[in-house]
Structures are given as structure tokens and as C-alpha cells.
N, C-alpha and C positions, 0 to 999 in steps of 0.2 A: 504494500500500500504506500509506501515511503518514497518508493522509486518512481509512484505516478504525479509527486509533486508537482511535475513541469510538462505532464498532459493536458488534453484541451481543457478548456474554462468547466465544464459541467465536472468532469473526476477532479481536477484541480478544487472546487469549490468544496466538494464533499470530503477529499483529502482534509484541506482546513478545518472545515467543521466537525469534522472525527478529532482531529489532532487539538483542535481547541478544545473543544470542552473536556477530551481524555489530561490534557496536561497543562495548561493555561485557566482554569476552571479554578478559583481560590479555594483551600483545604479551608476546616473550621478549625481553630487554634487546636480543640482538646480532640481532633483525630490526627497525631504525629505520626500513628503508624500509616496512614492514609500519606500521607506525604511523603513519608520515605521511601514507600513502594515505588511512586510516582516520580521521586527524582533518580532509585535508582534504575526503576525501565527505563529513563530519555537515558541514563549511563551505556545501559545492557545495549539499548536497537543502538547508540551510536558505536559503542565498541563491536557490537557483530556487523556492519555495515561498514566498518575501518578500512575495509578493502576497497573499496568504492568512490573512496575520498568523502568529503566531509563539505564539499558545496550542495549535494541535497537538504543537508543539515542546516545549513548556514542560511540557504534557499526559505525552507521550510518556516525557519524562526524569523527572517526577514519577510517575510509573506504576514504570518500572522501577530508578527509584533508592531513591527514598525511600518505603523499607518502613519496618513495623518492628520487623524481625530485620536485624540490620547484615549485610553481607556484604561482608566482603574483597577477593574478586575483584574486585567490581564498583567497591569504594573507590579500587583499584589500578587497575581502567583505566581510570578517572577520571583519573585523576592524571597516568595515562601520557597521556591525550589535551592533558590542559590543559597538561602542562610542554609537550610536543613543539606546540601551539600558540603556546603563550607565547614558545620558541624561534622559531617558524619568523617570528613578527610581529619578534623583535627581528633575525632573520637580514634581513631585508626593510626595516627601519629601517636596520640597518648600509648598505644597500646607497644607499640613498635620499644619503647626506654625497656620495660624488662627484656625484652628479647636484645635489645643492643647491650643492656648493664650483662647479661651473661656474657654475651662475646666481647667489651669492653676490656675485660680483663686476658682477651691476648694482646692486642697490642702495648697493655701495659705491660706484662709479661716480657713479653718481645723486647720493649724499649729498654725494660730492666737488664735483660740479656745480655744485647747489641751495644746500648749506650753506653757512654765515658760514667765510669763511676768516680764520686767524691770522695773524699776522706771522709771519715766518721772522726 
């Protein structure tokens, strides 16, 4: 359905209209899991489409974002996908310190080995 973004006007229109209201449609604050599902499907269809290049994508989002009559809605589930993205990459950084504090300790190792030791 992704790759008929830039078919004639009648699948082009219905394209949008799917894609709008599936992911540009503002979540209600206390459904988070509803949001996450939602920013990580636009994650999932752009990395299985990676092959393809990423002007359908860029195509798609410029089609139904940037009009020009602003719209709110649309401004706001923006928003709400990029925070709860932004979130989920810093939840997944937080997660990565233990796993680097264990392997941490070779390169200290290491530099203890290899390095100029001091006097005590």
C-alpha cells in the first residue's frame, strides 16, 4: 500500500486517508501503549522498506503533513510520535550502561596491562 503513494489521484487519496488516520490521528494521553505500537510500526514499515530508499517515506509525510492550512491534530500526533520515540531510544540507551559497565572493565583491564605504570 506504501509503494502506491505516487499512483493516480483516486489510490493516492485513499493511501493518505489510511495513513492519516492509522498514524497522524492524536493518541489520548493515558493510552501510551497505543502510541508506542504506533511509532514503532512507522519504525518497523520504514526499516522493512530500507531497500527501496526512503523518498516514499519522505513523499508520504510530505503529502500529508505539510499543507498549507496548518492542522493541529496532525501537529499533535507528531509530536506525540517523536516524544514517545525520543523516549523509547533514551529508555534503550538507559538500558545499554549495564551491559557496557560489564564490558567496561576490559578496557580498563587492558589499559592497566599495556599502560606506563606509576610509582606507588
Amino acid at each position: 500500500m506504501i509503494r502506491r503513494v505516487n499512483d493516480e489521484d483516486g489510490i493516492k487519496k485513499l493511501v493518505h486517508e489510511v495513513f492519516m488516520k492509522m498514524w497522524f490521528t492524536p493518541v489520548h494521553s493515558h493510552d501510551a501503549g497505543l502510541l508506542r505500537n504506533k511509532a514503532l510500526l512507522i519504525t518497523d514499515i520504514v526499516a522493512a522498506n530500507r531497500d527501496h530508499g526512503y523518498e516514499w517515506i519522505e513523499q508520504l509525510f510530505k503529502n500529508l503533513i505539510d499543507t498549507s492550512v496548518p492542522n493541529p491534530q496532525v501537529e499533535l500526533a507528531c509530536k506525540q510520535i517523536v516524544d514517545c520515540l525520543v523516549q523509547h531510544v533514551i529508555l534503550f540507551e538507559q538500558d545499554k550502561p549495564s551491559d557496557a559497565a560489564k564490558s567496561s572493565g576490559q578496557p580498563a583491564t587492558i589499559n592497566s596491562i599495556t599502560g606506563p605504570k606509576t610509582k606507588e
